[in-house]
Structures are given as structure tokens and as C-alpha cells.
C-alpha positions as CSV (number, residue, x, y, z in Angstrom):
1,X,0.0,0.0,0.0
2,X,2.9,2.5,0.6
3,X,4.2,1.6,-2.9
4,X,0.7,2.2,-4.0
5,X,0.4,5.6,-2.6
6,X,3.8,6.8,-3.4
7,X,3.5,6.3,-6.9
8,X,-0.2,7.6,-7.0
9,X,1.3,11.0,-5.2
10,X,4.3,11.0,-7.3
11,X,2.8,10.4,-10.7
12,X,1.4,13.8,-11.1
13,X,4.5,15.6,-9.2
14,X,6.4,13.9,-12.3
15,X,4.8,14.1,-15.4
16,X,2.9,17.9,-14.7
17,X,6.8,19.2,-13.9
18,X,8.5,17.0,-16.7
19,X,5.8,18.9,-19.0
20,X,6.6,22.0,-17.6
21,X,10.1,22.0,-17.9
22,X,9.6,20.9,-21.4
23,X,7.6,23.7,-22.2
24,X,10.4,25.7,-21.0
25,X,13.4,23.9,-22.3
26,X,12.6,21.8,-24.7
27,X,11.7,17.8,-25.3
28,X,15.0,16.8,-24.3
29,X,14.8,18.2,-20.7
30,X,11.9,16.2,-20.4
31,X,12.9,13.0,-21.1
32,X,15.9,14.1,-19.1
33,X,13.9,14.5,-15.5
34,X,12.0,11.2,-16.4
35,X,15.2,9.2,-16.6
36,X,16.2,9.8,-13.2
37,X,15.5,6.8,-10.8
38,X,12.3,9.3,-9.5
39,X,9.8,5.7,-8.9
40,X,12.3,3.2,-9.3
41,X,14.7,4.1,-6.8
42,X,11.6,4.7,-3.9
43,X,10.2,1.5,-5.2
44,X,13.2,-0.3,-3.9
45,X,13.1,1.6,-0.7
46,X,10.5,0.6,0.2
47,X,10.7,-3.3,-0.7
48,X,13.8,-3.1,1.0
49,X,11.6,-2.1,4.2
50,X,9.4,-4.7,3.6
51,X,11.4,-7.2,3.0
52,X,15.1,-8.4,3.7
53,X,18.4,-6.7,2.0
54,X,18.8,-9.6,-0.5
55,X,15.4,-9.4,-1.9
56,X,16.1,-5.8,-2.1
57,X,19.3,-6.5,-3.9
58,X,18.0,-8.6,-6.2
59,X,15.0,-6.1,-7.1
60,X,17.6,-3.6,-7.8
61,X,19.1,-5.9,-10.5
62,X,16.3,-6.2,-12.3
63,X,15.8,-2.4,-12.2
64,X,19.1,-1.9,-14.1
65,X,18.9,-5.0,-16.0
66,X,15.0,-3.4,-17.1
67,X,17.3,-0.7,-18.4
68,X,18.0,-2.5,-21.8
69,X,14.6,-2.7,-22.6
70,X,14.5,0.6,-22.0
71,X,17.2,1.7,-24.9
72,X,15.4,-0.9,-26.8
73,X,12.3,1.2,-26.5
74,X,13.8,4.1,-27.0
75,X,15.3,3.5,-30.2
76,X,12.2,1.7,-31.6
77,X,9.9,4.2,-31.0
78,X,12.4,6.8,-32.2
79,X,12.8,5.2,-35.7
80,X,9.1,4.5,-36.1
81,X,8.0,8.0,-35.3
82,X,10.4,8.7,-38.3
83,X,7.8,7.1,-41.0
84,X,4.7,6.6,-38.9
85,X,2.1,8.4,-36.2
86,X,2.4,7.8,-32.6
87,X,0.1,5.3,-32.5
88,X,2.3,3.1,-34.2
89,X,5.1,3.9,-33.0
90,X,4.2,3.0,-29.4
91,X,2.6,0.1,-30.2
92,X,5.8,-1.3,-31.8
93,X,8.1,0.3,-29.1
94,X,6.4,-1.4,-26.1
95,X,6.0,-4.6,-28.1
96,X,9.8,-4.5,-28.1
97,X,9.7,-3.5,-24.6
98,X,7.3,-6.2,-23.7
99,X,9.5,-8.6,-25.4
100,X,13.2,-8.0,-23.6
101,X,11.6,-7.9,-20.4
102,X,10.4,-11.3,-20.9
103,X,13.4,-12.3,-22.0
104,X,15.8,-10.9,-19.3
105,X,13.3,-12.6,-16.9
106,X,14.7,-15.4,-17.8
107,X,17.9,-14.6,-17.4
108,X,19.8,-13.6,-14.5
109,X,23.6,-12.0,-14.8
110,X,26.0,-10.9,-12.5
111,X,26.1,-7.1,-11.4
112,X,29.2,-6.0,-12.9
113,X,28.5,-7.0,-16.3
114,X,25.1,-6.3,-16.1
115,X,26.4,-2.3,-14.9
116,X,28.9,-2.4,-17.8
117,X,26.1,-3.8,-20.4
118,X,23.7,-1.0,-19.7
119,X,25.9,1.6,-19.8
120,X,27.9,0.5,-22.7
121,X,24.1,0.1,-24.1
122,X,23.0,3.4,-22.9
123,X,25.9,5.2,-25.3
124,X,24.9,2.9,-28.5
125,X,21.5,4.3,-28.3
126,X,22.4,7.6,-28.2
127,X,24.9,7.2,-31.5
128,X,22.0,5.2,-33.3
129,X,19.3,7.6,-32.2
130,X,17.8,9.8,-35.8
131,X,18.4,13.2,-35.5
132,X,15.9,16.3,-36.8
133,X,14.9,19.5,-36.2
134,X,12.2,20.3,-33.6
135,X,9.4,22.5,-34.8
136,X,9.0,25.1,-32.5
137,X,6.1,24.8,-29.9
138,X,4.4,28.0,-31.1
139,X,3.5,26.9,-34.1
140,X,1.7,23.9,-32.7
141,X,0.5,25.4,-29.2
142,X,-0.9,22.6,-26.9
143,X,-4.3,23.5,-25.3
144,X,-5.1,24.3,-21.6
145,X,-6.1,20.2,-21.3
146,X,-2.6,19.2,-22.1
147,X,-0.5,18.9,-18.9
148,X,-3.7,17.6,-17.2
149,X,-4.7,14.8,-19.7
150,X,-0.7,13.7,-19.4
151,X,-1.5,13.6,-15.5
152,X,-4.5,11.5,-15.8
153,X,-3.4,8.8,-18.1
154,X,-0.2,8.5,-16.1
155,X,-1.8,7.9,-12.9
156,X,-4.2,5.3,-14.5
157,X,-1.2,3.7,-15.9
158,X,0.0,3.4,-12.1
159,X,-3.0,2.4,-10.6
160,X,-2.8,-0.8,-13.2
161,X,0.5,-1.9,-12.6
162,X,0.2,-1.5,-8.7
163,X,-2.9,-3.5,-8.5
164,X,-0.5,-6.5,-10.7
165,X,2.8,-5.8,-8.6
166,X,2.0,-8.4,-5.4
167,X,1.5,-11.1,-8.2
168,X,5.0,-10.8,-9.0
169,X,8.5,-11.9,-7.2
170,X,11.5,-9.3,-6.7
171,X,13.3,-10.2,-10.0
172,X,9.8,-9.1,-12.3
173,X,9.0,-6.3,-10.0
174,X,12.5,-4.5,-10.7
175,X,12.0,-5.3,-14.9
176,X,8.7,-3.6,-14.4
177,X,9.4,-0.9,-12.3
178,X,11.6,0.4,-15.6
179,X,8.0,0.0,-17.9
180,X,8.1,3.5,-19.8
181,X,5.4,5.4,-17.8
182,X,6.1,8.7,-17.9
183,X,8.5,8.9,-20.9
184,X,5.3,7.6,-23.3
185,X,3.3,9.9,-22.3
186,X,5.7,12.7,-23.0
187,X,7.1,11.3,-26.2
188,X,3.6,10.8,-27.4
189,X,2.5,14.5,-26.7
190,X,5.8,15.8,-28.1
191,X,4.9,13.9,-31.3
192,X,1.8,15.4,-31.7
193,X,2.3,18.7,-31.2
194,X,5.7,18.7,-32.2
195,X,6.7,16.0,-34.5
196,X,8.7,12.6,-34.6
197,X,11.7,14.6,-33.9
198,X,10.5,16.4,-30.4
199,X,9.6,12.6,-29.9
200,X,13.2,11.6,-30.5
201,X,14.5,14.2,-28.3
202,X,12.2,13.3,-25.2
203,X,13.8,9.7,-25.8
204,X,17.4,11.6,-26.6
205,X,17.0,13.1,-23.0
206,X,15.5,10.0,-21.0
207,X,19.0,8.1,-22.4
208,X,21.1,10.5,-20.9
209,X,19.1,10.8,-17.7
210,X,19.6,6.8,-17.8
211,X,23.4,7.1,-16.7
212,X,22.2,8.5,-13.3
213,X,19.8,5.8,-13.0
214,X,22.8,3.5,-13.8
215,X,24.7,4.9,-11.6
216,X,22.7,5.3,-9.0
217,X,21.2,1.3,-8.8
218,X,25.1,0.2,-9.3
219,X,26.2,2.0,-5.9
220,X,22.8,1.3,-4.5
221,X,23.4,-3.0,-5.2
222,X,26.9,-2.8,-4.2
223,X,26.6,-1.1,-0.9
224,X,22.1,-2.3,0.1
225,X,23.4,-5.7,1.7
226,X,26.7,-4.2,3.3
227,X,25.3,-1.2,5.0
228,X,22.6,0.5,6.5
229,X,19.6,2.2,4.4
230,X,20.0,5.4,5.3
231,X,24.2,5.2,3.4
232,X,23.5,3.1,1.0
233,X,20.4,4.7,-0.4
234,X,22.4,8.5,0.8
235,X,25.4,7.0,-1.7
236,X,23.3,6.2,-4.6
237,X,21.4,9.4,-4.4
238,X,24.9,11.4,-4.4
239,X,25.5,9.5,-6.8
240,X,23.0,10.1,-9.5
241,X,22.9,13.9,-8.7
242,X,26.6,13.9,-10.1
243,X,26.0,12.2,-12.9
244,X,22.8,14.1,-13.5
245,X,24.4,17.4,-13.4
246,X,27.3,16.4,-15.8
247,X,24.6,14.7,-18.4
248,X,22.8,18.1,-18.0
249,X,25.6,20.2,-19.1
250,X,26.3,18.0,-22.0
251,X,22.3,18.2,-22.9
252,X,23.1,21.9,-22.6
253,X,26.4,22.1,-24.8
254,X,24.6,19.8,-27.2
255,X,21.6,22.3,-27.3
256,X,23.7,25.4,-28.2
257,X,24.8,24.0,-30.9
């Protein structure tokens, strides 16, 4: 129930300011908020509460092993956006993310080379994503209904997985806490208004917010079973912030270009 009303509180908190922030630096920054471990990383708080430090631990894997399938969505949805509408292109894009989740359910690998996979991963998405020019928002102004339809279908997204989650052991609940909420509903509203290449740039920004969430689920699995909460969770926090704020200076550099 705490996971329940955490993500019910923080869905809206998420996708209104993602939206915002969008509005007032572009797709990219979007994506970039959402790809911070903002769900995932109190989503393993709070099983580790609940539960002992190794099924903590092995909840975090999944988490960053679920980070493949997120490139994998990225990058499909990307490319379709490039020759067909949004509904299309997520169809396809969580097909592909259905489909590597299943897969890396199967599969269990060690944290190292899972850390080095994603990250090595995370940087091969970026080189293969399509690249465009944005149309500017005022030419294709959202109405008033925008940020609050984005907040509704969100939360009903949550609301559905929650009710699914205690069906589930540790390993399936860290692959699903990575499902692509918030970044489908931003990509999808950035295609519409925007284009397939405001799309690409909401996914262009989640990738780059994804070395954080790396980084932050690496320190996080490394330290959960050797120390307390508080430092583990305090470590992987630091963590992400640094790696945040250097991917946000390169989105920035990137931008003035």
C-alpha cells in the first residue's frame, strides 16, 4: 500500500513538472527529468523495508537489467516515429519492450556486467538515435487540457500496474518498475504537437538521464546488503545527482549547438 500511494502521489509531481520543464526547455529536458530513478529508486526503498536486503538487492538488478529494454524502446519508437504516427510507434516500441523484459526474466547475470552492459548500451542508443529539427512549440501550441490529460493517463497507468505488482516476485518487480510510464506519455504529446523529432528528443534526453539511473542502482546493489539504508540509499542518491548534473551540461552544450 505504501508503494501504492507513493506512486499515486508522485505520478502527477512527475509528469505535470516534466511537462513544464519541457515547455520551458525543450523535449529533451523532459525526457531528461524522467530518466532519473524518480519511482524506481523509492520503489526499492520501500521493498527493502518490507522485505530483507537480498530481496532488495536482487529487485535492484532487475531495475538496471530493465534498463535495456528501456534503450530498446527508446530507439524503436524513435525510428518509427520517423515514417509513422504515434500510435504506431508505441505500439511497436512497447511490443519491443514487452518482449526484452520477458526475456531478461529469464535470465539472471552478475552485477558487474550487467552495470557495464547497460551503460555500454546506454551510449549505443544515443549514437544510433535519428536526429531532426524540432518545430517550435508556437507553431503547434498545446491546449489548456494538455498537462492535465498527461497527468491522468499517467496515474491510471500506475494504478494498473500497482494493482498486478504483489502477483510478481523481486526479479519481475525491478523489470517492471523500468516500464516506460512517464516517458510515453511525454514522447507521445511531443509527437503530436511537435513532430517525430520532439519525440526523439524526449527519448534523446531519458538516455542521458539513464546514466544516473545506472549509476545510481550500481552503488545502490553494491553497498544495500553491506550497510545501512540510510548510506546506501544517501550513496546512490549522491550519486545520480553527479552524474545528472554532468549529463545536463552536455544536454546543454549539445543544445547550443
Amino acid at each position: 500500500m505504501n508503494i501504492f500511494v507513493l506512486k499515486l502521489i508522485l505520478a502527477p509531481i512527475i509528469i505535470g513538472s516534466a511537462s513544464l520543464a519541457g515547455r520551458r526547455w525543450g523535449p529533451a529536458v523532459s525526457g531528461w527529468i524522467v530518466g532519473m530513478p524518480l519511482t524506481s529508486g523509492p520503489v526499492i526503498f520501500f521493498v527493502a523495508l518490507s522485505h530483507s536486503a537480498a530481496f532488495a538487492a536482487n529487485a535492484a538488478l532487475g531495475v538496471l537489467s530493465g534498463g535495456l529494454s528501456l534503450v530498446a524502446y527508446a530507439l524503436t519508437y524513435s525510428w518509427l516515429a520517423t515514417k509513422f504516427r504515434w500510435q504506431i510507434s508505441i505500439t511497436g516500441s512497447l511490443l519491443v519492450f514487452a518482449t526484452s523484459t520477458t526475456i531478461l526474466q529469464n535470465f539472471t547475470f552478475p552485477l558487474l556486467p550487467v552495470f557495464f552492459m547497460v551503460a555500454a548500451v546506454i551510449v549505443l542508443g544515443l549514437r544510433f538515435m535519428p536526429n531532426d529539427t524540432v518545430v517550435k512549440e508556437s507553431e503547434t501550441k498545446p491546449g489548456k487540457w494538455d498537462i492535465p490529460i498527461r497527468i491522468l493517463i499517467g496515474t491510471s497507468f500506475i494504478l494498473l500496474l500497482t494493482g498486478v505488482a504483489p502477483l510478481i516476485g523481486s526479479r519481475l518487480t525491478g523489470l517492471l518498475t523500468t516500464i516506460p510510464l512517464y516517458v510515453t506519455i511525454l514522447a507521445i504529446f511531443a509527437h503530436r504537437h511537435q513532430g517525430p523529432a520532439a519525440a526523439a528528443h524526449v527519448l534523446r534526453g531519458l538516455l542521458y538521464g539513464m546514466f544516473a539511473f545506472t549509476g545510481f542502482f550500481i552503488v545502490l546493489s553494491l553497498l544495500i546488503e553491506k550497510t545501512s539504508l540510510a548510506v546506501s540509499f544517501g550513496a546512490a542518491v549522491l550519486t545520480a545527482l553527479v552524474i545528472q548534473g554532468s549529463s545536463l551540461y552536455i544536454l546543454n552544450l549539445l543544445h547550443r549547438k
